[in-house]
C-alpha positions, 0 to 999 in steps of 0.5 A: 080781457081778450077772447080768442077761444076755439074748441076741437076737442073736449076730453074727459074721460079718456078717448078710446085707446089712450092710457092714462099716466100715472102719477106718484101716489105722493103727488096725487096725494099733494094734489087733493090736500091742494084742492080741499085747502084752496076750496076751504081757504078764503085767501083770494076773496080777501085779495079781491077784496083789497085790491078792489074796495082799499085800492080801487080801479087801476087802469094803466098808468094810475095812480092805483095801478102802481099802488096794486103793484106795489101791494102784490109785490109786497104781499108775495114777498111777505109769503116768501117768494123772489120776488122783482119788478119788470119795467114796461111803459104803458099808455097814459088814457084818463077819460075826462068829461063824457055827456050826450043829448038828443037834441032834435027827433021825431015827438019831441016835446018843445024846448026839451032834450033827451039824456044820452047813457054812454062811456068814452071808449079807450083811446078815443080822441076827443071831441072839439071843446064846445061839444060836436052837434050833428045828426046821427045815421043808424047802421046795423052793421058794417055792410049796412054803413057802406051800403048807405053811401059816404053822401048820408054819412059824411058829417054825421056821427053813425050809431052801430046798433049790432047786439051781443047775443044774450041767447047764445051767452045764455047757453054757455058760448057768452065768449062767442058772443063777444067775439061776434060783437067787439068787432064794431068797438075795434074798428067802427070808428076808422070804418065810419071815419072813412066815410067822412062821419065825425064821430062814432058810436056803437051799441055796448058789447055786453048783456046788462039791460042797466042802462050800463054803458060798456068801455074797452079799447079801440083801434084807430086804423093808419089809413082813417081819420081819427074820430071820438068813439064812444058805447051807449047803453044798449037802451040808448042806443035802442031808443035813437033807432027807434026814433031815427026809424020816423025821421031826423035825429041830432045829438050833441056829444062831448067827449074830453078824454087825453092821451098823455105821454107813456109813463113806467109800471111794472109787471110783478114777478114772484118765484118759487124756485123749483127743488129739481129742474129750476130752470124750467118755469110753469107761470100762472097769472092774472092781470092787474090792471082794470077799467075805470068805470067799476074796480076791476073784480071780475076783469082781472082781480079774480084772476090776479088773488088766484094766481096770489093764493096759488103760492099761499097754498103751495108755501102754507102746506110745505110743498116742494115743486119740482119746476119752478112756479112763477106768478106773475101779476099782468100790467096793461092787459087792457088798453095796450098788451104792454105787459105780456109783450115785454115780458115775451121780449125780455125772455126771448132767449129762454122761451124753450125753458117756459113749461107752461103757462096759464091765465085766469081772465074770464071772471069767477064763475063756477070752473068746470075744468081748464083749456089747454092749447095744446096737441090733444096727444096731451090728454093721458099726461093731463088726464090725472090732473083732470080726475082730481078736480072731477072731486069738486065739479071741475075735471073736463079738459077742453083742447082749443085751438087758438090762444087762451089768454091776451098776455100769454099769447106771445108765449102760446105763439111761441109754441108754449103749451097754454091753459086756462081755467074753463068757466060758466061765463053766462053773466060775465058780460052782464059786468064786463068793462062796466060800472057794475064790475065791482068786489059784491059780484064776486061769488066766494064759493065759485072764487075759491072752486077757481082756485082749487083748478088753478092751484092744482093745475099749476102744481102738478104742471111744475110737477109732471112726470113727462113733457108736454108735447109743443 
């Protein structure tokens, strides 16, 4: 799951001076049997369900990943679409070993040691195979780190400590809170590494207080030593500042994790070919692959099953689309971006016939409305769409500025108009990239609500009377 959310705009109802567009009595009809059938339907909870509890976690180049693959294609197949696999290499990370312990502080009983709560990060190197054993130097942030100087830094493993905000999550801007956060798992490793520490490690991005490590990608930067990196339990990570603030702190860290040869998978591609200007595509989409710590419910098995029951409904209630509907099942979205990339290069010649495109990728949470990137002009065309889905709690249009959805960046750069589903994400992160990210923390009644929005939003872009403004 990727973040990159900036609103200018929320728009519902009309701003003063627009005129709404008028719909066809017809579609509008299509549109309200859509909702009351995606809010009664329990097809995305059962796909949930499968693919976290029967297949289980599916980071990119498992074995469970290409068994998800296989399973969508099969299951879209099965509901009638065209339906193919596209090729795209993916990087191979499999986790391996992961312990730590605080073997000298401040108190320390005799002969003891203190267990350490935490999880590799994706794409980290690992450590020497005996484990590295060095003391720790807490920074509160990157300038904090600098303004210690590369002499109390050098050899040692540095501990950011920079919180996720759980009081602006509490108040519906959870994504900013991330935002502010995952900066310190991106970079904190090459940060410390070119101040000569061995090892990096920071304070989980997230709002569990499980003592629940939190994993996710990072980024080694060109001109930085590559050094293992890896995010405590913000408990942990509490605890060693506490204890690093009355004197010296040694841990020992091992990290086994390897980084194997790129191997193929497979985004899945599932069409409805649309009755009246086919060559026109409106994508709605989630991605399909996970972390390895839980099963990938809320990130992104959600966001695939709604995607899956959005062409359910379409062929269960007889609907014929104007434009063609294309599902599309993310590979990669992850540890890499492989998916949405190959995707953008292998339809680089026909970007301009992609209508728009949509992604779920922030949970279940009770929707209340959808973000569209897009010009604001758009509001009287997307205003019909948004008076529906008022009916079930969810008819605000928020216009942003930045893209929607890590896979469909490429297309949104590319001056697609791209949407999304606007959630209650107050909890999210609680889950996110951890353990706890499993089928139970699904709510079906807001899952089934996200799939009203998705569904109906879906429908009418591939049926909307005019164009949308790029």
């Amino acid at each position: 799951m990727s973040v990159t959310l900036a609103f200018i705009l929320v728009a519902s109802p009309l701003i003063a001076g627009q005129q709404r567009a008028e719909f066809p009595a017809e579609l509008i009809e299509e549109l309200r049997r859509l909702q009351q059938a995606a809010l009664a339907d329990d097809y995305a909870y059962r796909q949930t369900a499968h693919l976290c509890n029967n297949i289980g976690p599916r980071l990119s180049g498992s074995a469970q990943a290409e068994h998800s693959v296989k399973y969508v294609a099969e299951e879209m197949r099965r509901l009638g679409l065209e339906v193919r696999l596209e090729k795209v290499m993916v990087p191979r990370w499999v986790r391996g070993e992961e312990t730590a312990a605080l073997v000298e502080f401040p108190g320390q009983a005799p002969a003891t040691t203190h267990k350490i709560v935490l999880t590799a990060l994706g794409g980290s190197v690992a450590t020497p195979a005996e484990g590295i054993t060095a003391e720790v130097v807490v920074a509160r942030s990157f300038e904090h780190l600098q303004s210690l100087g590369r002499e109390k830094v050098a050899g040692r493993i540095v501990l950011f400590t920079y919180r996720f905000d759980k009081q602006m999550a509490e108040q519906g801007l959870a994504g900013d809170a991330y935002l502010q956060a995952v900066g310190y798992r991106g970079a904190g490793a090459s940060v410390a590494a070119r101040m000569g520490a061995v090892a990096s490690l920071i304070r989980s991005v997230g709002g569990a207080d499980f003592r629940l490590p939190h994993t996710g990608s990072l980024r080694y930067a060109e001109d930085a030593p590559r050094i293992p990196a890896a995010a405590l339990a913000s408990e942990d990570a509490d605890l060693i500042a506490y204890l690093a603030d009355q004197g010296r702190v040694r841990m020992r860290l091992k990290l086994t994790p390897q980084t194997l040869p790129d191997t193929e998978s497979h985004n899945v591609i599932a069409d409805i070919r649309g009755s009246e200007r086919p060559e026109e595509i409106v994508i709605v989409s989630g991605h399909l692959d996970s972390w390895d710590l839980g099963t990938g419910a809320l990130d992104d098995a959600v966001g695939v099953a709604v995607a899956m029951q959005t062409a359910q409904l379409i062929k269960k209630l007889g609907l014929r689309p104007r434009r063609t509907i294309r599902v599309i099942a993310w590979m990669n979205e992850e540890n890499g971006l492989r998916g949405g990339q190959t995707y953008f290069e292998n339809h680089s010649s026909h970007i301009a016939n992609h209508f728009a495109v949509i992604e779920s990728d922030l949970g279940a949470g009770h929707p209340t409305g959808f973000n569209a990137h897009l010009d604001p002009k758009a509001q009287p065309l997307l205003q019909p769409i948004a008076d529906v889905l008022a009916s079930s709690g969810a008819g605000i249009i928020k216009f942003v500025t930045n893209n929607v959805g890590a896979d469909i960046g490429p297309l949104e750069n590319a001056g697609v108009p791209g949407f999304s589903p606007l959630q209650d994400t107050r909890t999210y992160f609680n889950y996110h990239h951890t353990a706890a990210d499993t089928f139970d923390k699904v709510n079906p009644r807001h899952l089934a609500e996200n799939a009203a929005v998705i569904s109906v939003l879906t429908y009418a872009l591939a049926n909307l009377p005019g164009q949308l403004p790029r």
